[in-house]
C-alpha positions as CSV (number, residue, x, y, z in Angstrom):
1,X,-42.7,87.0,106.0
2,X,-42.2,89.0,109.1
3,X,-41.3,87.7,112.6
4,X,-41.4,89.3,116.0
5,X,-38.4,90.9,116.9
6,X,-36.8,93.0,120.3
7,X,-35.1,96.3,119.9
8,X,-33.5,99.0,122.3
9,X,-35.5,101.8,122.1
10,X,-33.0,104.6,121.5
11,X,-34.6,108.2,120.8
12,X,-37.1,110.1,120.0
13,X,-36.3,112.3,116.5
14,X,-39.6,114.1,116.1
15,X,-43.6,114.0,117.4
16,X,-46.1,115.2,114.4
17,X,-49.6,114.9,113.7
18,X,-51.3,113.0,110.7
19,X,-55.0,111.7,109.7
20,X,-54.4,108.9,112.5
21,X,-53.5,111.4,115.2
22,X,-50.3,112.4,117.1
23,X,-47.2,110.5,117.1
24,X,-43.4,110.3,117.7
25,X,-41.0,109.5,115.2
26,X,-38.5,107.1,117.4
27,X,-35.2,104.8,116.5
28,X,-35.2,101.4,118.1
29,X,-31.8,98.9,117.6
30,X,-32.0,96.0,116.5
31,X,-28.6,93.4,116.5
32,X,-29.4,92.2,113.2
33,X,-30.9,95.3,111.9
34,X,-29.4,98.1,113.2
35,X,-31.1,101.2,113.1
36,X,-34.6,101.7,112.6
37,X,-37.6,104.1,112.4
38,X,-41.1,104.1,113.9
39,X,-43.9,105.8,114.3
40,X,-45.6,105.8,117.9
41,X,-49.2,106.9,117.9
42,X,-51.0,108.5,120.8
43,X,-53.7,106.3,120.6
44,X,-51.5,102.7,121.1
45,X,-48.3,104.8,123.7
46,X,-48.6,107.9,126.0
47,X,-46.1,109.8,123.9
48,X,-45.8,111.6,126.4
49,X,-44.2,109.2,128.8
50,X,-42.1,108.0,126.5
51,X,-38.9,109.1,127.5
52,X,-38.9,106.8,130.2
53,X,-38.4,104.6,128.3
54,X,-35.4,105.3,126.8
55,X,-33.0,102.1,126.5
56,X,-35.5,99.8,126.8
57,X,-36.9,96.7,124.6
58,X,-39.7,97.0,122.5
59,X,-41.3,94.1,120.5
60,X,-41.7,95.2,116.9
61,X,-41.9,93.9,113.2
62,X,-39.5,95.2,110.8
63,X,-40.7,96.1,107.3
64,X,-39.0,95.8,103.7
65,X,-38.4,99.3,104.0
66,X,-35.7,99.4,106.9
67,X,-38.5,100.6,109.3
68,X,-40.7,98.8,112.0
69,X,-44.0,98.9,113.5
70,X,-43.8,98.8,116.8
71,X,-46.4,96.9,118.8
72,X,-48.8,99.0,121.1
73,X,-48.2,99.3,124.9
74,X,-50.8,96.7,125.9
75,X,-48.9,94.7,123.4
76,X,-45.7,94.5,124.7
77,X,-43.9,92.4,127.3
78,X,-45.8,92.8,131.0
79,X,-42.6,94.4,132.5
80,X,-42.2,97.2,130.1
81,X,-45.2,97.9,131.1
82,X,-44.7,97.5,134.6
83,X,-41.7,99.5,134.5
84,X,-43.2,102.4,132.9
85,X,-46.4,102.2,135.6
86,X,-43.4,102.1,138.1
87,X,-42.0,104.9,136.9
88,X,-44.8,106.9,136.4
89,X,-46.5,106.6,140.2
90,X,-43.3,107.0,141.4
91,X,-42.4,109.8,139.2
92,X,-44.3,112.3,141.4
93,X,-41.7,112.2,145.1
94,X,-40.3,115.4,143.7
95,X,-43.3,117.3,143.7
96,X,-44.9,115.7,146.9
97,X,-41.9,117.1,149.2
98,X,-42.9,120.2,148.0
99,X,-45.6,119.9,150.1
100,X,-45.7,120.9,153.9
101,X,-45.5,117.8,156.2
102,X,-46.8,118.0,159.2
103,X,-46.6,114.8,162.3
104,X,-50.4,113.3,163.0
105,X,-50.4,112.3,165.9
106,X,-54.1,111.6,165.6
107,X,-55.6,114.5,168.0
108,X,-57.1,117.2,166.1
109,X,-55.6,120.0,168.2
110,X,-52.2,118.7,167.1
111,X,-52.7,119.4,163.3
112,X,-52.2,121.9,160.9
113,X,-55.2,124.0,162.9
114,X,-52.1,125.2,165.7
115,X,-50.8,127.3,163.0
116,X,-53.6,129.0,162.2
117,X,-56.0,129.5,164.9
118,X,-54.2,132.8,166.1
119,X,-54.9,133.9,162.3
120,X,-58.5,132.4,162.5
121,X,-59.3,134.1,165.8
122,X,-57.9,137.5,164.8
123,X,-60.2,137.8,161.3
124,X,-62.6,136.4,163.3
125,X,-62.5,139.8,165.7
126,X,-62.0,141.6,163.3
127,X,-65.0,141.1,161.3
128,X,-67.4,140.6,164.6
129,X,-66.1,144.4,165.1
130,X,-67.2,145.4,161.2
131,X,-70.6,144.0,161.7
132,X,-71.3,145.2,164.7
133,X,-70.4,148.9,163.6
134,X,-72.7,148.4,160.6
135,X,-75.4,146.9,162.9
136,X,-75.3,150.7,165.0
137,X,-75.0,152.6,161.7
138,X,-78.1,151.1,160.4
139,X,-80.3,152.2,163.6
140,X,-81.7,155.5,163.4
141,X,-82.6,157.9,165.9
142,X,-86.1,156.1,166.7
143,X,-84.2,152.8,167.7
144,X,-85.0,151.3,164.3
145,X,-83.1,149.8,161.7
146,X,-83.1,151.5,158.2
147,X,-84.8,148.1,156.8
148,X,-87.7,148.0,159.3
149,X,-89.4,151.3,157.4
150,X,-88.2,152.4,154.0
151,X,-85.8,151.2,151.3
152,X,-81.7,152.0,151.3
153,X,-82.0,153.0,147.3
């Protein structure tokens, strides 16, 4: 007969693949039964969020054979699964101060635009002065353009 039981989820050992699809091969502890192994498939955990949540409890069912099965995520207790969703919006501060802030104060000349409208303006010249020395380039001595009479190829 097997009964619902709590464990601390203490590493990961190995991730594989089988016919059911990927998995890790974790330890959970038990008080009564110690160590034990599980399989935690990609379909039921996102394996590869699992390390945060190392040292947490995860409702399982032992088997005869010293392992367990341990209950998919949507299965377990609501704050494990808050935690991890905490974790994992969260998670991301590191890579969003990576990115430039910059102080809205809700005119648009005050943005990011200050920084580059010297840049915008100067391509800007730039390529007015290109196509305009095509535009005289094209014209030939009768005042026409090389498109008004024949082909360029």
């Amino acid at each position: 007969m097997s009964f619902m039981c709590r464990g601390y989820f203490k590493n990961i050992l190995y991730r594989s693949k089988d016919e059911y699809g990927n998995y890790l091969v974790v330890q959970l502890e038990h008080k009564d039964f110690g160590i034990l192994i599980s399989r935690l498939y990609q379909s039921c955990w996102p394996i590869q969020h699992v390390q945060l949540l190392m040292g947490c409890l995860l409702e399982f069912l032992p088997t005869s054979d010293g392992n367990c099965w341990v209950f998919p995520l949507n299965n377990q207790n609501p704050n494990l699964i808050q935690f991890i969703t905490q974790k994992l919006l969260t998670g991301g501060l590191e890579k969003l101060r990576e990115i430039d802030y910059v102080i809205d104060n809700g005119s648009e000349d005050d943005s990011v635009e200050d920084d580059y409208k010297d840049e915008i303006g100067n391509l800007k010249s730039i390529l007015e002065h290109i196509f305009n020395d095509l535009e005289v380039g094209d014209q030939n001595e009768e005042g026409k353009t090389s498109n008004d009479d024949e082909l360029p190829f």
